[in-house]
Biopython code that builds the backbone (N, CA, C, O; Angstrom):
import numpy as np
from Bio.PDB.StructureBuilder import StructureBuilder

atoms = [
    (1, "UNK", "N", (21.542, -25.641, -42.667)),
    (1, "UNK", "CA", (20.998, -24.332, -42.921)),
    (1, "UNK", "C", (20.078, -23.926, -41.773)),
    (1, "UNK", "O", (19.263, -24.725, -41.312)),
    (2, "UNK", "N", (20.226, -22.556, -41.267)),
    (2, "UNK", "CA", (19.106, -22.163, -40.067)),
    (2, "UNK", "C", (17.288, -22.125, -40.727)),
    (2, "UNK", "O", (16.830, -21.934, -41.854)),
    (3, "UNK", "N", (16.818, -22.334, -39.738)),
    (3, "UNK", "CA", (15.520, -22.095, -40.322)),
    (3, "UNK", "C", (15.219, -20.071, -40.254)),
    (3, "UNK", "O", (15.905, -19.305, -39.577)),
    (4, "UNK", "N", (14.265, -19.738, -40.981)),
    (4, "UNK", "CA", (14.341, -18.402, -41.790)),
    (4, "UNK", "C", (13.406, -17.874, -40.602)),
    (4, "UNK", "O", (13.537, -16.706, -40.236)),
    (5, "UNK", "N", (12.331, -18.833, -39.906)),
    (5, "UNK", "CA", (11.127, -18.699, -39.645)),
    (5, "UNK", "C", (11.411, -18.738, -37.636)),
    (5, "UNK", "O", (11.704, -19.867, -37.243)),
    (6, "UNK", "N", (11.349, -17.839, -36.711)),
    (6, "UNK", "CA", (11.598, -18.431, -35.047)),
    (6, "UNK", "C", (10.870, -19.392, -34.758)),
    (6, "UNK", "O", (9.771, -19.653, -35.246)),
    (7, "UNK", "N", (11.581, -20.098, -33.763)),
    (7, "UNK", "CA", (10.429, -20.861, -32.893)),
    (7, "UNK", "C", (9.903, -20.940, -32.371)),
    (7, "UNK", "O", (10.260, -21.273, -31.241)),
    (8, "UNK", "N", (8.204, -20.665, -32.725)),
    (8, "UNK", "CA", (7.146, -20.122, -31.194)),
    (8, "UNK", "C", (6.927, -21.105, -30.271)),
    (8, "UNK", "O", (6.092, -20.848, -29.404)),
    (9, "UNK", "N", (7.567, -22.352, -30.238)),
    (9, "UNK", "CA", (7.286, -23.181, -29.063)),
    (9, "UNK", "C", (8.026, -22.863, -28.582)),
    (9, "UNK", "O", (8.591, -23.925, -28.323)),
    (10, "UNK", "N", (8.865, -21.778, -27.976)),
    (10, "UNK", "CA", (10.000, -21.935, -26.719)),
    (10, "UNK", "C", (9.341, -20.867, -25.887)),
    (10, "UNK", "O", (8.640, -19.887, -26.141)),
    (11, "UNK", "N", (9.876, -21.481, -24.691)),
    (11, "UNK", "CA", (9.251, -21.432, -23.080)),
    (11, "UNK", "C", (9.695, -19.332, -23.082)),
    (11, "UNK", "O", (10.800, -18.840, -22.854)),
    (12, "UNK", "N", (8.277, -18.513, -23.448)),
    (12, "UNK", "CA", (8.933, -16.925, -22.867)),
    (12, "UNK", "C", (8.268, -17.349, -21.001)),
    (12, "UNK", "O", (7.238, -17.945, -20.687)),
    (13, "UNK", "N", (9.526, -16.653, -19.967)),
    (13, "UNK", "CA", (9.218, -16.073, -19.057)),
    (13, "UNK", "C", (8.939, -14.788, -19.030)),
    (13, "UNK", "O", (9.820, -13.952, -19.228)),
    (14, "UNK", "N", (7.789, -14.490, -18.802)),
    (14, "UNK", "CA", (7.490, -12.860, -18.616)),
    (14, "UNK", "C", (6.807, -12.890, -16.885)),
    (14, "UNK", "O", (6.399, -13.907, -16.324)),
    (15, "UNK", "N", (6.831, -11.671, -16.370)),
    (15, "UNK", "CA", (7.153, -11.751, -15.008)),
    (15, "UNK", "C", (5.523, -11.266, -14.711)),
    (15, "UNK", "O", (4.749, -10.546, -15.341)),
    (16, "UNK", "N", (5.407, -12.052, -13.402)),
    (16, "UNK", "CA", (4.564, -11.938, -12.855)),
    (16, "UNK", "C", (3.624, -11.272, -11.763)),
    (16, "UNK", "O", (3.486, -11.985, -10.769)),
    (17, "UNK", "N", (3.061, -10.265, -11.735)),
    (17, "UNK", "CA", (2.883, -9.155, -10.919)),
    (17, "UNK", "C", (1.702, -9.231, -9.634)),
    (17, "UNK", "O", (1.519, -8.395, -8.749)),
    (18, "UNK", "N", (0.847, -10.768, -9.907)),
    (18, "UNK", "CA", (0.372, -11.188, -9.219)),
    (18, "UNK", "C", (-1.239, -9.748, -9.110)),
    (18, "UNK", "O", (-1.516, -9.070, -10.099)),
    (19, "UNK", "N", (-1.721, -9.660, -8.277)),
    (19, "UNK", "CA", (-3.020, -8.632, -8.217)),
    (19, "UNK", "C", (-2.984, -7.503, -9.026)),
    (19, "UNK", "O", (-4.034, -6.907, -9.266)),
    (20, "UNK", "N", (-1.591, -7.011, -9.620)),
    (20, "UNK", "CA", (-1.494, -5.622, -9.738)),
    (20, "UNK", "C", (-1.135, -6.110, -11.458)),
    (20, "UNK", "O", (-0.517, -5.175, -11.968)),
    (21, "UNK", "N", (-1.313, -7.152, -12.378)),
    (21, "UNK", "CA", (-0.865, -7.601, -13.682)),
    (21, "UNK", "C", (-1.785, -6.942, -14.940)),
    (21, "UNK", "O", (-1.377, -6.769, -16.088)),
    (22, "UNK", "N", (-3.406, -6.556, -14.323)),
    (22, "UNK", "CA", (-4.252, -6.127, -15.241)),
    (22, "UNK", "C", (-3.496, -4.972, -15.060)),
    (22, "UNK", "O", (-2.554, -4.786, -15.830)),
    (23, "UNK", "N", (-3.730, -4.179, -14.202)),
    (23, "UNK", "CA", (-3.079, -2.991, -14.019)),
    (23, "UNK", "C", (-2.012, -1.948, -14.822)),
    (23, "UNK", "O", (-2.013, -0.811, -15.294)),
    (24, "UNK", "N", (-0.960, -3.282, -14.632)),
    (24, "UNK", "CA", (0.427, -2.859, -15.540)),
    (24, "UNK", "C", (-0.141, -3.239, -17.149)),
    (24, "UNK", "O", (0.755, -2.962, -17.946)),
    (25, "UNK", "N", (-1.176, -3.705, -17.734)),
    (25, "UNK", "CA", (-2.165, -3.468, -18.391)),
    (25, "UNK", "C", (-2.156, -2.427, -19.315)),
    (25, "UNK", "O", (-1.938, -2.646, -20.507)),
    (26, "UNK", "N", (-2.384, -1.254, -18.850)),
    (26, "UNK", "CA", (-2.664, -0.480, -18.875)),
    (26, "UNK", "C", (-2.135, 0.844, -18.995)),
    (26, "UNK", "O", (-2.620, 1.944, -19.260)),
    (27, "UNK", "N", (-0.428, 0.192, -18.585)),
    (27, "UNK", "CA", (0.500, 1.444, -18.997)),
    (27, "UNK", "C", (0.650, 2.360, -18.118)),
    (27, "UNK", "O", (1.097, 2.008, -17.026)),
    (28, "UNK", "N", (0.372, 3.562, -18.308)),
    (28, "UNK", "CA", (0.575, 5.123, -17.216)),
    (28, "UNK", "C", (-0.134, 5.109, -16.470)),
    (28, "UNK", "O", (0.128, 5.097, -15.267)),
    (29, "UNK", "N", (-1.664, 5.107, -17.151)),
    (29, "UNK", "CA", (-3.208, 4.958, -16.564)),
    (29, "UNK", "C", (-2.801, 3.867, -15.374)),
    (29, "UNK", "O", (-3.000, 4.164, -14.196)),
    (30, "UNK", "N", (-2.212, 2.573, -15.753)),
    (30, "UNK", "CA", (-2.201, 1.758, -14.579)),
    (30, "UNK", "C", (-1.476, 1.786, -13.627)),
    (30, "UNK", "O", (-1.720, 1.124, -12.618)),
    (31, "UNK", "N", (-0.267, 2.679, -13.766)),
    (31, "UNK", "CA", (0.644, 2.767, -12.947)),
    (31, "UNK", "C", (-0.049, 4.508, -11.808)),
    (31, "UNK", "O", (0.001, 4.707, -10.594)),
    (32, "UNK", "N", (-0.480, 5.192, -12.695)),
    (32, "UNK", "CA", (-1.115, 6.198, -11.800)),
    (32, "UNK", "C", (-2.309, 5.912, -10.860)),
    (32, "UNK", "O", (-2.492, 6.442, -9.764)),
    (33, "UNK", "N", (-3.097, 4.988, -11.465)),
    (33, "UNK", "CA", (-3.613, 4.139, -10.334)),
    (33, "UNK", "C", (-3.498, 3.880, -9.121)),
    (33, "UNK", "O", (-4.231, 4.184, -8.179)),
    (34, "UNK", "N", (-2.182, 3.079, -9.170)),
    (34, "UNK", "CA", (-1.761, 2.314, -8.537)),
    (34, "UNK", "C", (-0.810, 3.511, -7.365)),
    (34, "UNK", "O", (-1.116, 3.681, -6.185)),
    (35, "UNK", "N", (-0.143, 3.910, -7.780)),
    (35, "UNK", "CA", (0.327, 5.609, -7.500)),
    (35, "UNK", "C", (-0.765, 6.305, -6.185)),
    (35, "UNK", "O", (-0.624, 6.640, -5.009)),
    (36, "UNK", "N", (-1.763, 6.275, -7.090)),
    (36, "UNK", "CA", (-2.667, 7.022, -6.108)),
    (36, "UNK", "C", (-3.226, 6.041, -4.836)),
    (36, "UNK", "O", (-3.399, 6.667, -3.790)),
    (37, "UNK", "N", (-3.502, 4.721, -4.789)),
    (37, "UNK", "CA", (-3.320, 3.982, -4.338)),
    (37, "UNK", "C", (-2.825, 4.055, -3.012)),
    (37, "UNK", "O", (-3.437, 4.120, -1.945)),
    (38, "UNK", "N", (-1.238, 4.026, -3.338)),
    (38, "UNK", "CA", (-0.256, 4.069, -1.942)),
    (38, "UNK", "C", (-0.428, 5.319, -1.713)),
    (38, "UNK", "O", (-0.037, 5.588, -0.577)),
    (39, "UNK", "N", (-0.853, 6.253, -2.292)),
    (39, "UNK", "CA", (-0.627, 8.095, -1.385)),
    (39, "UNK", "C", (-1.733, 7.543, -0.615)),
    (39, "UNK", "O", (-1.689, 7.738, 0.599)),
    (40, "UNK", "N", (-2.663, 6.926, -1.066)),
    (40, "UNK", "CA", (-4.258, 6.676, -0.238)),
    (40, "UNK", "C", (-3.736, 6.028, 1.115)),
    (40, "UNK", "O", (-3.852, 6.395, 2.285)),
    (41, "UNK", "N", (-3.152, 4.992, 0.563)),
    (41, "UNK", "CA", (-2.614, 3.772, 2.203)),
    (41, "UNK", "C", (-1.753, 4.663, 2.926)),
    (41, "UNK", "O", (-1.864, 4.673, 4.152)),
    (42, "UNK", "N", (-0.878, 5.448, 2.348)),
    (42, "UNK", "CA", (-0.049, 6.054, 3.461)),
    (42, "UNK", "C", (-0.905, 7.529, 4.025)),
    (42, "UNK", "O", (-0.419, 7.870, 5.103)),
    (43, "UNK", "N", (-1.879, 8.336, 3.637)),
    (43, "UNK", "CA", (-2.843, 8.799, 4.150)),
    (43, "UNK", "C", (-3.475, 7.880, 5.345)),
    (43, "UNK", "O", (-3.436, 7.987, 6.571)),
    (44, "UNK", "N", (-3.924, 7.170, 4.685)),
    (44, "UNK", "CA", (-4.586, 5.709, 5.973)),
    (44, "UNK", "C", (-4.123, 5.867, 7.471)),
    (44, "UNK", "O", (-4.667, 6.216, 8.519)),
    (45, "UNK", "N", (-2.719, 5.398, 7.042)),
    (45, "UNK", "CA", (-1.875, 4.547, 8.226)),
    (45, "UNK", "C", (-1.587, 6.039, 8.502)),
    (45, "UNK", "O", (-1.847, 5.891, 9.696)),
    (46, "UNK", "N", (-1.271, 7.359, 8.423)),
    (46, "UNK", "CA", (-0.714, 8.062, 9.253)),
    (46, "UNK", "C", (-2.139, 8.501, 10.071)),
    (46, "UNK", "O", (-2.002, 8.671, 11.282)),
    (47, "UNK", "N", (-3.477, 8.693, 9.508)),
    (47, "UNK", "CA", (-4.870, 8.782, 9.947)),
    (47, "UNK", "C", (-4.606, 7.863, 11.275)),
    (47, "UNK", "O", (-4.343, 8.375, 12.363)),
    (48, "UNK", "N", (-4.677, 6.840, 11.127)),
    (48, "UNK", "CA", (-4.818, 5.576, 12.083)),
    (48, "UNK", "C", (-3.468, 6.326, 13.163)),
    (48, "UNK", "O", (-3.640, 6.820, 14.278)),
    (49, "UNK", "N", (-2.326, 6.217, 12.498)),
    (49, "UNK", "CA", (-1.581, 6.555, 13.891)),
    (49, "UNK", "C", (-1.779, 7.524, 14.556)),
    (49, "UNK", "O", (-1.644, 7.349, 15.767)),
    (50, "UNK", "N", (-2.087, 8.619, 14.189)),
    (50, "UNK", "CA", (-2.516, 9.767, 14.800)),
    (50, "UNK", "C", (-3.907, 10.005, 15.622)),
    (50, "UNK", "O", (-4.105, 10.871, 16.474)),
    (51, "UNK", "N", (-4.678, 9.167, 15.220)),
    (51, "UNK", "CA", (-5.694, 8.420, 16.466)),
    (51, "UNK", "C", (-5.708, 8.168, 17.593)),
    (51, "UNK", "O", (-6.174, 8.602, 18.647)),
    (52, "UNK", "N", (-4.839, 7.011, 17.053)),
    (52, "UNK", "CA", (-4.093, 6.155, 18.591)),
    (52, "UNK", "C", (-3.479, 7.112, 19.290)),
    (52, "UNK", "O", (-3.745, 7.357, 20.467)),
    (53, "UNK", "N", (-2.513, 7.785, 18.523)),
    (53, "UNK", "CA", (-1.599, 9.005, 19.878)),
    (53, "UNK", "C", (-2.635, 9.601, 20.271)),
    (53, "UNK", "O", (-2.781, 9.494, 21.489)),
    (54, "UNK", "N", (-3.262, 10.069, 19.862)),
    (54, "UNK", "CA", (-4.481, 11.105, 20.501)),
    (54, "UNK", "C", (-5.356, 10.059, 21.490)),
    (54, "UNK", "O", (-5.559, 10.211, 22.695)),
    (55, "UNK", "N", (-5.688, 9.260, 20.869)),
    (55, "UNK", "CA", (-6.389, 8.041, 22.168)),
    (55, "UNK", "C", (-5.976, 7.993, 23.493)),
    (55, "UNK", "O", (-6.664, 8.168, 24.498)),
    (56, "UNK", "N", (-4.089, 7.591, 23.358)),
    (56, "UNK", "CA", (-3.437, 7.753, 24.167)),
    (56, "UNK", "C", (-3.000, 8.661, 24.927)),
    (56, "UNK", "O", (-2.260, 8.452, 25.888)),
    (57, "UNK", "N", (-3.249, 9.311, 24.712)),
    (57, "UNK", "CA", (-2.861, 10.836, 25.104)),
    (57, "UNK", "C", (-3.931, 11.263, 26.249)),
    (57, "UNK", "O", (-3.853, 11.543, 27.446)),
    (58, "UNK", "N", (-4.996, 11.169, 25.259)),
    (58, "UNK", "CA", (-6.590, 11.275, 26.106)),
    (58, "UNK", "C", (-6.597, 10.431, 27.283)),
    (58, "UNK", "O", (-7.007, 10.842, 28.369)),
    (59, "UNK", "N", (-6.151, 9.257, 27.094)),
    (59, "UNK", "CA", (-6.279, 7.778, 28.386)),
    (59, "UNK", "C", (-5.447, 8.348, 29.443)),
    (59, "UNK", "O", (-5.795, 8.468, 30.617)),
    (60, "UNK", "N", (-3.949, 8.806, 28.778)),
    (60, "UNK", "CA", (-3.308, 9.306, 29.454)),
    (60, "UNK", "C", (-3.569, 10.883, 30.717)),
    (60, "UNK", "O", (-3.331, 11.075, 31.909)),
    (61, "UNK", "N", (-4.048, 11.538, 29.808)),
    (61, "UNK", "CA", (-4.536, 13.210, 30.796)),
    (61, "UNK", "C", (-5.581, 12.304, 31.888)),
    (61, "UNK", "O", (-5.355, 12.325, 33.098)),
    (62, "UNK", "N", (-6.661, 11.570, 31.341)),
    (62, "UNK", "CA", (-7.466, 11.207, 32.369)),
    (62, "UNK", "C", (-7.063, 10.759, 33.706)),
    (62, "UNK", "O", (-7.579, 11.147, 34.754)),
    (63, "UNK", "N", (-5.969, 9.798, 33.582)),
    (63, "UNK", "CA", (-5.729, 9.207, 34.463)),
    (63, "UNK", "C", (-4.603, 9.994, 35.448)),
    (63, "UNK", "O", (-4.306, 9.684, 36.602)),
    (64, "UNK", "N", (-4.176, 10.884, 34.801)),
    (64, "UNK", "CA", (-3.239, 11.835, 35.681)),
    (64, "UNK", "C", (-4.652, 13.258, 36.314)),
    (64, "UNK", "O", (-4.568, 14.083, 37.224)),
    (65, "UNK", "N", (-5.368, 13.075, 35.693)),
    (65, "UNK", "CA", (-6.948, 13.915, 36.461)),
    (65, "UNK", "C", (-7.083, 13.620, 37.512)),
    (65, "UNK", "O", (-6.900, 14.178, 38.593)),
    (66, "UNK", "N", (-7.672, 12.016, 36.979)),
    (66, "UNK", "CA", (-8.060, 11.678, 38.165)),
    (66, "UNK", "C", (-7.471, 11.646, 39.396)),
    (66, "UNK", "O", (-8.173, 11.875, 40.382)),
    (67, "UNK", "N", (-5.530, 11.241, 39.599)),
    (67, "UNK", "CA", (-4.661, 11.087, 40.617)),
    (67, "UNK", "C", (-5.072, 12.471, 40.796)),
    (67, "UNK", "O", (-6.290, 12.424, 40.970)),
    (68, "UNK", "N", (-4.745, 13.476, 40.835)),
    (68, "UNK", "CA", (-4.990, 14.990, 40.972)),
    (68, "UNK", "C", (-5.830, 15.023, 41.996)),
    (68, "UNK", "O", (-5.519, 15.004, 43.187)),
    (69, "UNK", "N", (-7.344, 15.094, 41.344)),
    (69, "UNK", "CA", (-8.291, 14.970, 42.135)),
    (69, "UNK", "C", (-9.243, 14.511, 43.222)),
    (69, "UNK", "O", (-10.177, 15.046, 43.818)),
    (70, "UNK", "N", (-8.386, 12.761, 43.275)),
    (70, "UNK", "CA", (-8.351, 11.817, 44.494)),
    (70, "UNK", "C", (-7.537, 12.485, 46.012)),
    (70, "UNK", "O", (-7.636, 12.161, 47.195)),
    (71, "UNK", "N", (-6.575, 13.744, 45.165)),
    (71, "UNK", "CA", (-5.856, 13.952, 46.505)),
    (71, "UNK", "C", (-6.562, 15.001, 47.686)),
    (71, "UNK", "O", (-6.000, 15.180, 48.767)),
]
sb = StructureBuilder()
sb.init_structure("model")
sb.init_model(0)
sb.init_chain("A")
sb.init_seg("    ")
for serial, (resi, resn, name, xyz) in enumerate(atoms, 1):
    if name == "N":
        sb.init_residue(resn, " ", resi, " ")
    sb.init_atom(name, np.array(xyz, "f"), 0.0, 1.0, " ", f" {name:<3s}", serial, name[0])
structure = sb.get_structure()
């Protein structure tokens, strides 16, 4: 005969999300979070690249000045 009752000793895998696990927590709230998050990092990194080109850019005019003006 089966037993009526499951067996809570068997092994559940439930998956592991590592930093972001409270998070998923939390449902919508945690996922909009997290959402806003990456719009933030990819704000970041295009901030940062657009720096550098301009850095470069700047390093760049100077040094074509200066040839200019040496002549």
């Amino acid at each position: 005969m089966l037993p009526l009752i499951a067996d809570t000793t068997a092994v559940t895998n439930t998956p592991d999300f590592g930093v972001f696990a409270q998070l998923a927590d939390y449902g919508p709230l945690g996922l909009a979070v997290l959402a806003l998050g990456y719009v933030a990092w990819m704000f970041l990194k295009r901030q940062w690249a657009e720096k550098d080109r301009l850095q470069e850019e700047l390093k760049e005019k100077k040094t074509t000045t200066r040839r200019k003006t040496k002549k």
